[in-house]
N, C-alpha and C positions, 0 to 999 in steps of 0.2 A: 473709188471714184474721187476724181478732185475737185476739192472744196474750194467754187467760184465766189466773187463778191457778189456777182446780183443773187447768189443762192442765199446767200449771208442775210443781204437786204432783206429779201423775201421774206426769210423766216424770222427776223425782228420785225416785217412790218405786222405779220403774222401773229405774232407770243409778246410782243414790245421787250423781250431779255436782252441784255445788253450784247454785243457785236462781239466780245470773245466768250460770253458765253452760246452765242447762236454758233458762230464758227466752231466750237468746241463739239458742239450735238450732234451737227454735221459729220462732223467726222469721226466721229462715235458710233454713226448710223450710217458710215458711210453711204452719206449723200442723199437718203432717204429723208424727205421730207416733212410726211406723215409721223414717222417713228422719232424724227429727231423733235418735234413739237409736244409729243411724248415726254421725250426724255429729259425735256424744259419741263415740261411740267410736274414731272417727278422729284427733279433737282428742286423747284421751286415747293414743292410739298414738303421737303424733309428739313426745308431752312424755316416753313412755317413751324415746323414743331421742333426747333431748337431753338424759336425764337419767344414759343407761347408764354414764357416763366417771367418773361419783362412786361415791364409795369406800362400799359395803356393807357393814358390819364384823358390826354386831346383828345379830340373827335367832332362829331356834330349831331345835332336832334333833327332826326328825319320824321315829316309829318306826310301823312295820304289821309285826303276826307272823301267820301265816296261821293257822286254826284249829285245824288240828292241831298247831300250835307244831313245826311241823319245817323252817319258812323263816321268815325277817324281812327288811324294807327299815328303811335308815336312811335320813335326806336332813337334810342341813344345808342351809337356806334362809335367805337373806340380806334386811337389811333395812338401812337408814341407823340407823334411831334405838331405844331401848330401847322408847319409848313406843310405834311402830307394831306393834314385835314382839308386845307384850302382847296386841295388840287380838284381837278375836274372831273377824275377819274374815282377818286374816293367819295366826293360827294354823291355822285350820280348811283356807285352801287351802295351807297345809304338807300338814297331816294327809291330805290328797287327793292331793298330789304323792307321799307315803309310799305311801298305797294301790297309785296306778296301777305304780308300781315294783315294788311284791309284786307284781300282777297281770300286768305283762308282762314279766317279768326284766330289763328296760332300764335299766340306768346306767349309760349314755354319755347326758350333760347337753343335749348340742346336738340326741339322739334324744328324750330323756325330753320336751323341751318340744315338740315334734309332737305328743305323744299328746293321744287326745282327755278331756274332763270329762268329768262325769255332766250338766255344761250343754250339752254338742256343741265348745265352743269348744276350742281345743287350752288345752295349758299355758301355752303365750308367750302367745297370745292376750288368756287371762284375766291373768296376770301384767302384761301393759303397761298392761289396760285398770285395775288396779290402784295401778298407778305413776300414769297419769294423774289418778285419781281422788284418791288419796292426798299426791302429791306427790314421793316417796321412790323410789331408784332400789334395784332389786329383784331377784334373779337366785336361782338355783338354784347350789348351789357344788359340789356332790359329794355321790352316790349309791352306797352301798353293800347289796348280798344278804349274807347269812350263811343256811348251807343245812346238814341234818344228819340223821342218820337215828338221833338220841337225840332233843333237846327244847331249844329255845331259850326262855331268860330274858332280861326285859331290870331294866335300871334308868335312870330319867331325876332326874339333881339340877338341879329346877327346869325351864328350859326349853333350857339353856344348853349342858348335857352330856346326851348320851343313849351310852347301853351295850345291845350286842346278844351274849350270849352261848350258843355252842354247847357242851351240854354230853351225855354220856352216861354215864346213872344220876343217882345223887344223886337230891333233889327240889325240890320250889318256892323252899322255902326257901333249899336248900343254891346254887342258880344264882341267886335274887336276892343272896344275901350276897357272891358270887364278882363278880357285874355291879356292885353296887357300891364293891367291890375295888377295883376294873377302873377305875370313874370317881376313883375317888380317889388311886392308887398308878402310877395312867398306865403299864403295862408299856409294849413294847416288842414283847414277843412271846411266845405261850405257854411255849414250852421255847428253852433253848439252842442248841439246832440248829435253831430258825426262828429266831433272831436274822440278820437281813441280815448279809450277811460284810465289805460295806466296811466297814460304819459296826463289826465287830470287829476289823477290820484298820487303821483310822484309831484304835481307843483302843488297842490293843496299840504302835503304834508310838509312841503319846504316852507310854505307861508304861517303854516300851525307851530314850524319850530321858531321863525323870524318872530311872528307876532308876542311866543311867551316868552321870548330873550326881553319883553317889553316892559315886562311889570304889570302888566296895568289888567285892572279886574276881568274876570272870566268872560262876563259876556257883552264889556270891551272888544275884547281880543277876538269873539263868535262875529260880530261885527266886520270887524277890520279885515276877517280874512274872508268872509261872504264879499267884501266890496272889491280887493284884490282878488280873488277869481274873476269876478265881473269882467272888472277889468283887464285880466289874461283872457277870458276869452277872445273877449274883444279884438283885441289886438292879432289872435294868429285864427281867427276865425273871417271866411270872405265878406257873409255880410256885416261882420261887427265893425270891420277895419274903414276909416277917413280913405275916400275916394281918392287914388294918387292927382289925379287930375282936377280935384275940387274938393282939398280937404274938411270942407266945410260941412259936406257931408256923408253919411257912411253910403256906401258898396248897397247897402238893403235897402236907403232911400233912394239912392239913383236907380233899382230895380224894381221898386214902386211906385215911380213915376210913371213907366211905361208900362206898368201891368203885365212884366216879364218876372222868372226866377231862373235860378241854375238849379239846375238838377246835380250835374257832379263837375269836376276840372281835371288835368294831371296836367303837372306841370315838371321838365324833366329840363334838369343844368349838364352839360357836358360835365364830367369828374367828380362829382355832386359826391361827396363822401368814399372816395377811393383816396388812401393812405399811400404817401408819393415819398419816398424814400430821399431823402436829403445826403447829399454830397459833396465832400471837397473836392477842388477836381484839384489842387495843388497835392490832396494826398491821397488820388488817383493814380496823379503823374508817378510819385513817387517812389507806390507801390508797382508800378507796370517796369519803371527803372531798374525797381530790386529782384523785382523777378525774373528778369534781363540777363540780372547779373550772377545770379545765382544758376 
């Protein structure tokens, strides 16, 4: 059969694959329609799994609160480039992968992507066919709930950082001020007694070596490093920390004014600790030159 342009149209407006690769399907399947959307999306599967080994760094924090504001999903999804993550088409299947998370309490990532769309297709599914489509190699990086029998708040700066906070009492205001706290002042953990005990037992032992580099008598030195804890706390703990917006006070006096507390937060940075591989691109050039030549 011959491979017309409006059939072309059709099946990009169809798949969104570019115009020689629709014309190509076409006639692959001569002219079958159904089988050639297939066969895009085949093509477009096996370029997502030649593309999975490269580094994801961009992306965006996708949030869903359910509507009584008494649970939320966060997801941090991954993209290669600043420019894909912008798009309208990337953000929206974050904002679905957010949804399906509230809807089935699933964050375990190898689970999450089984789930089905509101297209039928599961997650990986639509993801690879994404990748193929786009170019860009794409992943789901981590899925967290926050659950509470007060009222969750969120705050998003830009697309980069998203904050989900558990709060009881207070009100709209006083939990967006607190989420955007949270994105800015990066605690650690609400109180001191949810601070992880290695990561206080590795800066105590740093402060026990600091302090006897001092000299100064034994229980000098028991002193000094009972007040530098304090002090560590303080500073990576929510209510220890100077309120961003009125340092005059901490985070636990501004939530005892209003006779509110937090129960818990997460708070998720796009690339947040992924190892991003550094390049010359002059001895890129130069290497893609010699293998050229050889």
């Amino acid at each position: 059969m011959a491979v017309t342009a409006s059939m072309v149209k059709q099946l990009r407006e169809m798949t969104g694959a570019g115009m020689m690769d629709c014309k190509k399907a076409l006639g692959e399947t001569d002219g079958n329609m159904d089988d050639a959307v297939e066969f895009l999306r085949k093509k477009g599967m096996a370029g997502a799994d030649k593309k999975a080994g490269r580094t994801a760094a961009e992306g965006v924090v996708a949030i869903a609160i359910a509507d009584d504001k008494k649970k939320a999903a966060i997801v941090e999804v991954n993209c290669e480039t600043d420019f894909v993550a912008k798009g309208d088409e990337f953000k929206t299947f974050a904002d679905e992968v957010a949804q399906i998370v509230l809807n089935t309490n699933c964050v375990d990532v190898e689970a999450i992507l089984n789930e089905k769309m509101a297209s039928g297709q599961t997650i990986d599914e639509r993801r690879r066919e994404m990748v193929g489509k786009i170019g860009e190699n794409m992943t789901i990086r981590r899925a967290e709930l926050v659950e509470t029998s007060g009222q969750i708040g969120q705050y998003q700066h830009g697309e980069k950082i998203g904050v989900v906070v558990a709060m009881e009492g207070g009100d709209d205001a006083l939990i967006r001020d607190v989420a955007m706290h949270v994105a800015a002042a990066k605690p650690s953990a609400v109180s001191a007694d949810d601070v992880d005990q290695e990561m206080v037992e590795k800066e105590r032992k740093f402060q026990i070596e600091q302090a006897q580099d001092s000299g100064k008598p034994a229980e000098i030195i028991e002193k000094m490093i009972e007040g530098r804890m304090r002090k560590y706390l303080q500073e990576i703990t929510l209510l220890g920390q100077a309120f961003v917006k009125d340092p005059d006070q901490t985070v636990e006096k501004l939530l005892k004014a209003s006779d509110a507390s937090v129960n818990s937060f997460v708070r998720l940075e796009v690339g947040e600790g992924i190892e991003i591989e550094e390049t010359n691109f002059a001895d890129e050039v130069a290497a893609a030159a010699a293998a050229v030549k050889g």
